[in-house]
N, C-alpha and C positions, 0 to 999 in steps of 0.2 A: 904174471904167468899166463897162457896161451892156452885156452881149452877150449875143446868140439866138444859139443856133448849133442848128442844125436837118441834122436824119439820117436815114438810111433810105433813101435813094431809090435807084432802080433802074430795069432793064431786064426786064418783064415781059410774059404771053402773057396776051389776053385772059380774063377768068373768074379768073385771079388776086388773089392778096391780097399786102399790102403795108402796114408799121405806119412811119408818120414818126415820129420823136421831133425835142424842142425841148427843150435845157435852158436857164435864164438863169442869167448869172451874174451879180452884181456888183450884184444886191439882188435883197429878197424878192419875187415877183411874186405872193403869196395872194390880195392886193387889188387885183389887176389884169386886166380883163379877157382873156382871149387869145383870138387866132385863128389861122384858116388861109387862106393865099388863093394863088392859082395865076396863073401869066403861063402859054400856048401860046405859040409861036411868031408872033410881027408880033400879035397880040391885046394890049390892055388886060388890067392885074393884075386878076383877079376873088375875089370874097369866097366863101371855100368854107365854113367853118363856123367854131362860134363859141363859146363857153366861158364862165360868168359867174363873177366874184369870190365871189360872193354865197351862191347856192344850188344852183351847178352846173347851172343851167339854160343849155339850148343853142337852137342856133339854125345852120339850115342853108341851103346853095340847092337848090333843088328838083331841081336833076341826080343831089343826090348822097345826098338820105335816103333812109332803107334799106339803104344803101351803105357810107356813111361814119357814123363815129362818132368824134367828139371828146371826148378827157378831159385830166380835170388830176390831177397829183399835188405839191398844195403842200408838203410834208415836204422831197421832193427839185426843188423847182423848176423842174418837168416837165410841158408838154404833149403827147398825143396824138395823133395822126391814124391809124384803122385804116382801112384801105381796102381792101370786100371787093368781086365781084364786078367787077373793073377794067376798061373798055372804052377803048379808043383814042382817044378824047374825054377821058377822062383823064389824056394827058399834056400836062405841062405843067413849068415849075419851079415848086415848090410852097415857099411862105415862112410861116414864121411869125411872127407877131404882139403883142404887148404893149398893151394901149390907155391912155387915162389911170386912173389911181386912182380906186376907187369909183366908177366909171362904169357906163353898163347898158352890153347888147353892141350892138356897132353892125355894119355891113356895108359904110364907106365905106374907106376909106385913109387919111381924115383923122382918124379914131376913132382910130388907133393911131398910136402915138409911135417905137418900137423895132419891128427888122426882124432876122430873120435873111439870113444870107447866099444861103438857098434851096438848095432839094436837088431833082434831076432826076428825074423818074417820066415812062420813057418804057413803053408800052401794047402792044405789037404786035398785031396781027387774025391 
């Protein structure tokens, strides 16, 4: 069986930092795209950034470069999310991602197959 289970999240003061983790279980994910994407509150799930199978080439929304930085670590079947300078716009529940096989990276929700359960990143002002 195939599970993200995705970590980190918190209760943090703005200017803050904050590292997500995602491991998968239950196959190798080297060859699979990953991402990150975030629901706010009553808002649509959004594409927050993005990770390639391939060459570790990324791909972000423009809120959060600079900011955020996403990685992989294929060895331990590990994604990243670091998130530094945190603003209150950044909270949200933050999920992680799997897409198809040998895929580029994509930015919709239908790019991706496997979800985690999501982990809360609340922002205070």
């Amino acid at each position: 069986q195939v599970q993200l289970v995705d970590t980190g999240g918190g209760l943090v003061q703005a200017g803050d930092s904050l590292r997500l983790s995602c491991v998968a279980r239950g196959r190798t994910f080297s060859s699979y795209p990953m991402a990150w994407f975030r629901q706010a509150p009553g808002k649509e799930r959004d594409f927050v950034a993005a990770v390639s199978w391939s060459d570790g080439s990324t791909d972000y929304v423009d809120s959060v470069k600079g900011r955020f930085t996403i990685s992989r670590d294929n060895a331990e079947n590990m994604v990243y999310l670091q998130m530094n300078s945190l603003k209150p716009e950044d909270t949200a529940v933050y999920y992680c991602a799997a897409g198809h096989p040998l895929s580029p990276l994509g930015r919709e929700q239908y790019d991706y197959d496997y979800w985690g359960q999501g982990t809360q990143v609340t922002v205070s002002s």
